[in-house]
Every structure is written in C-alpha cells, then in structure tokens.
N, CA, C and O atoms as a DFTB+ gen file, in Angstrom:
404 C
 N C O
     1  1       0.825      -1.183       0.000
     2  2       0.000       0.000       0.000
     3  2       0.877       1.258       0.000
     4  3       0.651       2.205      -0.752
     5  1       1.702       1.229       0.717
     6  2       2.479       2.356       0.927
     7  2       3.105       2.700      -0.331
     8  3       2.969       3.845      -0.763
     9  1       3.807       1.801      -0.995
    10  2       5.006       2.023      -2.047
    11  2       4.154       2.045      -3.733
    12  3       4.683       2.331      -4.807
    13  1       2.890       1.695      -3.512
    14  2       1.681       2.217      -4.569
    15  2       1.561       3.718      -4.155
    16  3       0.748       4.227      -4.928
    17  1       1.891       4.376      -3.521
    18  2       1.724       5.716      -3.636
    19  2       2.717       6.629      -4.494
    20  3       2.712       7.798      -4.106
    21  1       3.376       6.424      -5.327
    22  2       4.966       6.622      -6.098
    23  2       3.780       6.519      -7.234
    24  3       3.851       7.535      -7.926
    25  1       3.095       5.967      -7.518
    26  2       2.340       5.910      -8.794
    27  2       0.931       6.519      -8.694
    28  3       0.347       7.000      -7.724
    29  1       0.518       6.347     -10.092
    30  2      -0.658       7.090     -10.568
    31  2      -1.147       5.668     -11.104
    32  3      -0.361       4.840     -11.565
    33  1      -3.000       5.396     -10.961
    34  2      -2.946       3.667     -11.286
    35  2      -4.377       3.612     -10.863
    36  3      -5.142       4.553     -10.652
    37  1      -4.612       2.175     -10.770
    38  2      -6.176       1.735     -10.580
    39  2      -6.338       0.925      -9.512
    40  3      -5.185       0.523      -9.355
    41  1      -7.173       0.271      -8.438
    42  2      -7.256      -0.423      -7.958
    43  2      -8.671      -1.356      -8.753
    44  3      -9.590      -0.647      -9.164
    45  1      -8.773      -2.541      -8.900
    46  2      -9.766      -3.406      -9.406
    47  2     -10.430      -3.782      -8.629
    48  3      -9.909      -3.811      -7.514
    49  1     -11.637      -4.186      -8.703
    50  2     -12.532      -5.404      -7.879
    51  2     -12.296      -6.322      -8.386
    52  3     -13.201      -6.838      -9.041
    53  1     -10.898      -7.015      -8.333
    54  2     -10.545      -8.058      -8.392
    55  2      -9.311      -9.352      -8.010
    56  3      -8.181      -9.107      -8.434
    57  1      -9.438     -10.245      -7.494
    58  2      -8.506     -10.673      -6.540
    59  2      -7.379     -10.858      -7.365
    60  3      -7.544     -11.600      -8.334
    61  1      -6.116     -10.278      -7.174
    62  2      -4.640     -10.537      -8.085
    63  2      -4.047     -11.394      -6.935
    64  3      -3.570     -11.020      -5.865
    65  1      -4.194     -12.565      -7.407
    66  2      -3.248     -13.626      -6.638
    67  2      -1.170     -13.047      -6.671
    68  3      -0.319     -12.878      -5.798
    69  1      -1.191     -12.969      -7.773
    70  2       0.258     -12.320      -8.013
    71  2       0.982     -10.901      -7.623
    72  3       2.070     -10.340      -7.754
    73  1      -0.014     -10.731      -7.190
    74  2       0.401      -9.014      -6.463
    75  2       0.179      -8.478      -7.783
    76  3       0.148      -9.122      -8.832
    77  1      -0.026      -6.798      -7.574
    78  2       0.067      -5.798      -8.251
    79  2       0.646      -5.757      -9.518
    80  3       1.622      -6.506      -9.524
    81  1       0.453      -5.140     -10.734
    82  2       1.021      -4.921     -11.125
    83  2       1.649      -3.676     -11.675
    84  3       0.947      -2.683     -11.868
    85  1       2.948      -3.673     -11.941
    86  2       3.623      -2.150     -12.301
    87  2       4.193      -2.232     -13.719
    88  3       5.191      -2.839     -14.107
    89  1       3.258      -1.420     -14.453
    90  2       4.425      -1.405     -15.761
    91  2       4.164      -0.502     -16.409
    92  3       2.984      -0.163     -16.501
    93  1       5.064       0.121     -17.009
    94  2       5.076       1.506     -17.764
    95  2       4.094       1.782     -18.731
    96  3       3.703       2.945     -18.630
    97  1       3.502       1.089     -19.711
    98  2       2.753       0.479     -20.616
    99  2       1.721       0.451     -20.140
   100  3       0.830       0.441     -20.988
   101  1       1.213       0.423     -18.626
   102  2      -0.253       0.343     -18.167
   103  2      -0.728       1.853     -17.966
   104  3       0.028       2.707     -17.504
   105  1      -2.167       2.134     -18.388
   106  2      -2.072       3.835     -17.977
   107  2      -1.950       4.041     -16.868
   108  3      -2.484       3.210     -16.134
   109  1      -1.367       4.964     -16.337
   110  2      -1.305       4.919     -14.844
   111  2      -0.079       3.941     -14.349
   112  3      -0.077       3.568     -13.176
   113  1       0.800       3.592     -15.105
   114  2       1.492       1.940     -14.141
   115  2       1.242       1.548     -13.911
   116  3       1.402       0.429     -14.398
   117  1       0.285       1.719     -12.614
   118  2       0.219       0.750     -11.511
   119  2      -1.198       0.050     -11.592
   120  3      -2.160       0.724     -11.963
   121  1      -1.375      -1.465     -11.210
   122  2      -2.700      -1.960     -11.132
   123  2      -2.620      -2.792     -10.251
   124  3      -1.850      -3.751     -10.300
   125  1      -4.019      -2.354      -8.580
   126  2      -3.703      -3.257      -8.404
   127  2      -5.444      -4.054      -7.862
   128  3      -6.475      -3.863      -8.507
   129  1      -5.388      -4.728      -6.858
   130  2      -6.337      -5.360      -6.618
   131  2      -7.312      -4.623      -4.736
   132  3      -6.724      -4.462      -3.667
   133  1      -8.954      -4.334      -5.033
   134  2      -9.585      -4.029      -4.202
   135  2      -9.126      -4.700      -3.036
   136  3      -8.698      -4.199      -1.996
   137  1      -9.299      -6.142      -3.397
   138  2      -9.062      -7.124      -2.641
   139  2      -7.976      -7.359      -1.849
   140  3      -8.023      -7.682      -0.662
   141  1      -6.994      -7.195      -2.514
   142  2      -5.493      -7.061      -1.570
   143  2      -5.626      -5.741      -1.083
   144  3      -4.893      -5.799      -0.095
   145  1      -6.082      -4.563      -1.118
   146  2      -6.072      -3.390      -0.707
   147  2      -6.638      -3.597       1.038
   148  3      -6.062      -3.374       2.102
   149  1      -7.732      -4.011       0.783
   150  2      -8.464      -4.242       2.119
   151  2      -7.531      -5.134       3.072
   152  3      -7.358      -4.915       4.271
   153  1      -7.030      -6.050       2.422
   154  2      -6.227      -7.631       3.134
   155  2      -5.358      -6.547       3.899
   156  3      -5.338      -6.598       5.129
   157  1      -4.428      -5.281       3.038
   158  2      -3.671      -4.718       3.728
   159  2      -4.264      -3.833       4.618
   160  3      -3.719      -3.951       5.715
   161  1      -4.978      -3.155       4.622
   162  2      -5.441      -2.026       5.499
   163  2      -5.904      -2.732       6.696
   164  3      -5.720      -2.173       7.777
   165  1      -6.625      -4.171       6.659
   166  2      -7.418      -4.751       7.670
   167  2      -5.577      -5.094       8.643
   168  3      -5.462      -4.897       9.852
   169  1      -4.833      -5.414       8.079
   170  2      -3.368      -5.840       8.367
   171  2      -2.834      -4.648       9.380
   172  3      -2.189      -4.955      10.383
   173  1      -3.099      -3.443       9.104
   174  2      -2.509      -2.410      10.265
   175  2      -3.782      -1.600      11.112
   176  3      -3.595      -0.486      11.603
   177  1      -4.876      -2.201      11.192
   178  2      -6.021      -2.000      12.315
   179  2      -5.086      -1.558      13.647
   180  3      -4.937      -0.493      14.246
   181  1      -4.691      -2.525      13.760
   182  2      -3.820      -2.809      15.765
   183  2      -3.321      -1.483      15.693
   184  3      -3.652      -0.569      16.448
   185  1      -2.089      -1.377      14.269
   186  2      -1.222      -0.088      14.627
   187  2      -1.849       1.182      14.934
   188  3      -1.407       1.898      15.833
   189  1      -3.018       1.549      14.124
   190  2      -3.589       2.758      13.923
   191  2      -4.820       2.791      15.352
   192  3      -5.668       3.652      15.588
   193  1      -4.439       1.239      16.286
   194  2      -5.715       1.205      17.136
   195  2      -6.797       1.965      16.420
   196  3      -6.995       3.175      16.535
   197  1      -7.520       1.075      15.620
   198  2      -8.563       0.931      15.044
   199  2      -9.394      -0.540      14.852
   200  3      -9.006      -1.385      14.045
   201  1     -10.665      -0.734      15.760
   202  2     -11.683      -1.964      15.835
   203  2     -12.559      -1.703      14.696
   204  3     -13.017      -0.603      14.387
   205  1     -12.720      -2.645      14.193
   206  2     -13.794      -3.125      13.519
   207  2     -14.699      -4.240      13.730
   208  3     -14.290      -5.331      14.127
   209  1     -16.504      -3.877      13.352
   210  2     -17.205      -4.807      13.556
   211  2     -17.779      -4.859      12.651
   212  3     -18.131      -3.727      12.321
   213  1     -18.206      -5.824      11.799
   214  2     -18.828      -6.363      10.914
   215  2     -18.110      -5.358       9.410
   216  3     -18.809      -4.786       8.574
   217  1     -16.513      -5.391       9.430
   218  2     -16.879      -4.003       8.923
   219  2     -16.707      -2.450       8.800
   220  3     -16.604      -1.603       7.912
   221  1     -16.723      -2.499       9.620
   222  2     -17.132      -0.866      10.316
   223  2     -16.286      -0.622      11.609
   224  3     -15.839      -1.279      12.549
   225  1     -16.302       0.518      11.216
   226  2     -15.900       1.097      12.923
   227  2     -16.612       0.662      13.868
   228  3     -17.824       0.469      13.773
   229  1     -15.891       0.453      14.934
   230  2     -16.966       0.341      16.123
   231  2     -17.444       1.382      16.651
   232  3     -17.254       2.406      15.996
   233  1     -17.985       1.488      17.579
   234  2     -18.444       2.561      18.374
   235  2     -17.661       2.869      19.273
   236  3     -17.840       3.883      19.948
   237  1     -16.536       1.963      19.472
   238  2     -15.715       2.464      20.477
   239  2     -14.791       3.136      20.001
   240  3     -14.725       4.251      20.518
   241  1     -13.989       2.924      19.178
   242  2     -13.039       3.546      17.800
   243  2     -13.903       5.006      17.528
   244  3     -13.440       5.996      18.096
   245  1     -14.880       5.153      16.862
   246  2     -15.587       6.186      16.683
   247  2     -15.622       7.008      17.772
   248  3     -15.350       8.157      17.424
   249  1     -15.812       6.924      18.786
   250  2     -16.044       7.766      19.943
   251  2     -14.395       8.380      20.394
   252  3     -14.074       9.566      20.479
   253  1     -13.659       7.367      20.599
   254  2     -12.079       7.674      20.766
   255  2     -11.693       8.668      19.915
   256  3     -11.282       9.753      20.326
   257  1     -11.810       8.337      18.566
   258  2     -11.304       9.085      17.061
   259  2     -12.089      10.828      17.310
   260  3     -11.542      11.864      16.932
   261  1     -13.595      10.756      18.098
   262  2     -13.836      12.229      17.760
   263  2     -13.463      13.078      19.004
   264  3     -13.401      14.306      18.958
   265  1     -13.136      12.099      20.488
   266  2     -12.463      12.487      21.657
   267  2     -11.231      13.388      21.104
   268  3     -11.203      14.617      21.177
   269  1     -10.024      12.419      20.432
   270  2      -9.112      12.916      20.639
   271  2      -8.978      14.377      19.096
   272  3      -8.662      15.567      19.080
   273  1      -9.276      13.701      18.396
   274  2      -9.839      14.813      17.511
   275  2      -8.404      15.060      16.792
   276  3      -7.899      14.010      16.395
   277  1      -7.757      16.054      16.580
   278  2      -6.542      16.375      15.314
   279  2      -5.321      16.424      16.551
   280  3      -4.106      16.554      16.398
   281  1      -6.127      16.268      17.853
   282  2      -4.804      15.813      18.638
   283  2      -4.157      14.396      18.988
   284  3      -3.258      14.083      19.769
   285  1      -5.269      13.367      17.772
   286  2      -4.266      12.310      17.800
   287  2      -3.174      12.648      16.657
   288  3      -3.326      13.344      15.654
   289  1      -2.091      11.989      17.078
   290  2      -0.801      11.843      16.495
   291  2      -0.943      11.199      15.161
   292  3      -0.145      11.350      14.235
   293  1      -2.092      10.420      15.131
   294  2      -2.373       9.322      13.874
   295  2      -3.209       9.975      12.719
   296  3      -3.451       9.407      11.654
   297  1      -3.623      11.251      13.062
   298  2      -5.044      11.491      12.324
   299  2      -4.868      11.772      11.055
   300  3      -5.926      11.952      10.454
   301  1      -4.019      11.863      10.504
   302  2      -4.281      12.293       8.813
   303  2      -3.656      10.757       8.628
   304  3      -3.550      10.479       7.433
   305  1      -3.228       9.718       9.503
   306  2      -3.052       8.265       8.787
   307  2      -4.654       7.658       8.876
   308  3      -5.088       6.841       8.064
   309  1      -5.167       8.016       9.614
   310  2      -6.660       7.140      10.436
   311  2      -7.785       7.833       9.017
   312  3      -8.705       7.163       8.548
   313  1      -7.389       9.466       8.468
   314  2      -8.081       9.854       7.735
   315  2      -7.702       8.873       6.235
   316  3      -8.668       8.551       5.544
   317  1      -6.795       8.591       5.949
   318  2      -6.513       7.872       4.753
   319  2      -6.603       6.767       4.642
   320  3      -7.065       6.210       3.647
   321  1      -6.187       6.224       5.631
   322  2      -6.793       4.600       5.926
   323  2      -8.259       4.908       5.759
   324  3      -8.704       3.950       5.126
   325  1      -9.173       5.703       5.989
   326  2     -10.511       5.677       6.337
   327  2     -11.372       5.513       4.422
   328  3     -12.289       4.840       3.953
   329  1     -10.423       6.534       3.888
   330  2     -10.626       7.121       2.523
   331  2     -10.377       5.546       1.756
   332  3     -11.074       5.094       0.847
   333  1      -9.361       4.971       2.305
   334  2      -8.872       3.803       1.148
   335  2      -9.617       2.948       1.401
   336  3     -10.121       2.412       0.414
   337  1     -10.074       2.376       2.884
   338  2     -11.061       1.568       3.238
   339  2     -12.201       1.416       2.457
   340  3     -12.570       0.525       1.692
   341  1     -12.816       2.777       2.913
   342  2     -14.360       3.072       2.141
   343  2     -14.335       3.223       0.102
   344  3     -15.196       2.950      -0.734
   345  1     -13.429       3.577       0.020
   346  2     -13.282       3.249      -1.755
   347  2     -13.357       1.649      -1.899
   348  3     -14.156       0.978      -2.553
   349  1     -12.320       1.256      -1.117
   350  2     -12.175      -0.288      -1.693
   351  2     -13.488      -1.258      -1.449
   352  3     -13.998      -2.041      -2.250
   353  1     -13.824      -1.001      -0.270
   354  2     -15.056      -1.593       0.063
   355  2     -16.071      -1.224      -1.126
   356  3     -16.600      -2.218      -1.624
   357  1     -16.397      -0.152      -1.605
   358  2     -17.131      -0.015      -1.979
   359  2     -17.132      -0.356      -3.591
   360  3     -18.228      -0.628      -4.081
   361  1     -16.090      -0.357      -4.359
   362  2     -15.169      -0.839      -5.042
   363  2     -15.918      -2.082      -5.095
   364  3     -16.969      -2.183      -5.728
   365  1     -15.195      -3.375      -4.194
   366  2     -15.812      -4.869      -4.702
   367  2     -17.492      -5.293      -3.923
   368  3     -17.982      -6.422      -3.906
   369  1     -18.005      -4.253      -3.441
   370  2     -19.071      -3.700      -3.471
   371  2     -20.609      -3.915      -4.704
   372  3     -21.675      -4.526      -4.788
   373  1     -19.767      -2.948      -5.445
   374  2     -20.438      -2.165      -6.517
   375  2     -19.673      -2.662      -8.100
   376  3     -20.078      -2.415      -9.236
   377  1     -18.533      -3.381      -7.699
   378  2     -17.627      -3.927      -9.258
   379  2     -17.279      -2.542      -9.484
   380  3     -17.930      -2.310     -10.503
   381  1     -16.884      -1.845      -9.294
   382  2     -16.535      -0.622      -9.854
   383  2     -14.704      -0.106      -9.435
   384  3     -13.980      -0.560      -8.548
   385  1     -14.467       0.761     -10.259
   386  2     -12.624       1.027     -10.249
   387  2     -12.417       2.291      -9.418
   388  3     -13.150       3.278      -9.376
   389  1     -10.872       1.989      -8.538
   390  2     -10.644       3.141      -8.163
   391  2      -9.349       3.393      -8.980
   392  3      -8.475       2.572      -9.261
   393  1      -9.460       5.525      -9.495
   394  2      -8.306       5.602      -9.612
   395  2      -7.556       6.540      -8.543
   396  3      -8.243       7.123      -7.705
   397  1      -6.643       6.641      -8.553
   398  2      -5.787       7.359      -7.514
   399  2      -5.060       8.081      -8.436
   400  3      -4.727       7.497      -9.468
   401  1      -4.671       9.512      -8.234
   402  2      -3.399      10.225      -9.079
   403  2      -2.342      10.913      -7.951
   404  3      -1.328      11.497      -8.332
C-alpha cells in the first residue's frame, strides 16, 4: 500500500493472486487489486488502534477518534486509511474502479 503511492494507477474489484502490477505500458502503471487493498489495510487496524465490527468502525473507535480529535498523532493516517477503506469496500461492493493520481 504504501510504495503504490509513487504511482498514478487503478485499484480493481478483483482478486490478483500475483500481487500488483507495475508497468510503464499500463495507464497509470500501476494496477492493483480491491481485494489485496483491504487484506492490507485490515493488516494495520492494531497499529492505527482501530476496531472493527462487521466491517465498520466500532463505536468504540468512533467515539475515541472524535475524543481525541486532530490531537491524535495518527489522524491524517486514520483519515486515509478511512478514505482507502471506504473506496475499496465499496469498489468490490459495486464492481466498480478506483483511480488514484
């Protein structure tokens, strides 16, 4: 997730067993998968102390997140994680593409 940010590219609703792909020739370079997007974001929950239920924020996460407000240390990561979450979800959702520039 992180090192997809160097590019301009698509994410798919679709599972890429092979990882991503990068190639000059693709518009954008980069292509990669909804599916691995989420696998990763669900992967650093703990770090960003962020719960999820069904899904979703919890209510306990939610309540913490508007407590501490732009005086957490995390908040423009918790805001982008939030942004990539809700695209991707919605993404293999709806079958539909994200692009990123």
């Amino acid at each position: 997730m992180l090192h997809h940010s160097e590019y301009e590219g698509y994410y798919i609703a679709r599972e890429m067993p092979k990882g991503p792909l990068i190639d000059n020739d693709l518009p954008g370079v980069y292509l990669g998968s909804c599916q691995g997007l989420i696998t990763e974001l669900l992967a650093i929950t703990g770090v960003l102390d962020l719960e999820l239920i069904d899904g979703k924020l919890s209510a306990a996460t939610l309540k913490n997140l508007k407590a501490k407000g732009r005086e957490n240390p995390q908040y423009s990561l918790v805001g982008i994680w939030l942004s990539l979450y809700e695209s991707a979800m919605y993404s293999v959702k709806h079958n539909t593409l994200v692009c990123f520039t």
